[in-house]
C-alpha positions, -999 to 999 in steps of 0.1 A, spaced: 86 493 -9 67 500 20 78 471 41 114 493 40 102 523 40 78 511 75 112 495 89 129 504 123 162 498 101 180 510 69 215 491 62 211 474 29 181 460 3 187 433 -28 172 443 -62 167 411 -83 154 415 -119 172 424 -158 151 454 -168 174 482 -161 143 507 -160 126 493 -130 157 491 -110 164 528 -119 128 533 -108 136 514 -76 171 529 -69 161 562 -59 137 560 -35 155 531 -18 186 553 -13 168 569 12 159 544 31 186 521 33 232 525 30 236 501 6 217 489 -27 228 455 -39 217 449 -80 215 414 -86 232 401 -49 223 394 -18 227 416 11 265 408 23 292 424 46 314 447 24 347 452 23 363 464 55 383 493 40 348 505 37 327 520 68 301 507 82 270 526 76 232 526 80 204 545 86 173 550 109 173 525 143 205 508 125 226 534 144 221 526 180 249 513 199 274 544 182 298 551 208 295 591 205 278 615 185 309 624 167 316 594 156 279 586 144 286 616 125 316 600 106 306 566 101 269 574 93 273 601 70 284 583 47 268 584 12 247 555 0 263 529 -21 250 509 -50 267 474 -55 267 449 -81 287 417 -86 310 423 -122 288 399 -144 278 414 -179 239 413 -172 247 437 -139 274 458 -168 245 459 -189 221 473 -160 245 500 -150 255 512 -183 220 514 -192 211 534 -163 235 556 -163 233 558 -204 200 572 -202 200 589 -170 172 572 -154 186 576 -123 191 607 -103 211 585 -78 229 564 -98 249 588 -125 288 599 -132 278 638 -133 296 640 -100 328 635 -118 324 666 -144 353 685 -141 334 716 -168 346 701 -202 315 683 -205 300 682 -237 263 692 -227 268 720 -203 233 715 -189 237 677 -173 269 688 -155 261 699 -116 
């Protein structure tokens, strides 16, 4: 963790592992640091319908502040290939919210059942 977190440059980390707690654990501090959290990949180009992003010194070179502020104000992404160990993972962690980062409360629309874990 501190090898990122010392790092001149944030665009993406791999987790490897099949405990679903320490990866939540892991998840949320290295949102911060880094665009793009791969579970159970390596680091890769994504798809080009989505923006490049990145953080710290991996924003030099932007041709103008206004588009640094659109490409790199992007929210972080967490990626997994669709296997049914990395299924497993995700539903788990979002099951049991143990992750602050990684959760569907963003897509209450006020009919939730428990009031209380709705933002």
């Amino acid at each position: 963790m501190n090898y990122v977190i010392q790092s001149d440059y944030g665009q993406q980390v791999s987790l490897f592992g099949s405990d679903p707690q320490i990866t939540a654990d892991l998840i949320d501090p290295l949102v911060n640091q880094v665009c793009r959290v791969n579970i159970n990949s390596q680091c890769q180009r994504g798809p080009d319908t989505f923006p490049f992003t990145g953080r710290k010194d991996s924003v030099e070179g932007t041709l103008s502040v206004s588009d640094a502020l659109r490409v790199f104000t992007i929210r972080t992404l967490v990626a997994a290939k669709e296997t049914d160990a990395n299924k497993r993972i995700i539903k788990w962690i979002v099951t049991e919210r143990s992750s602050r980062f990684l959760s569907t409360d963003f897509i209450c629309n006020g009919n939730c059942p428990n009031k209380s874990v709705c933002p």
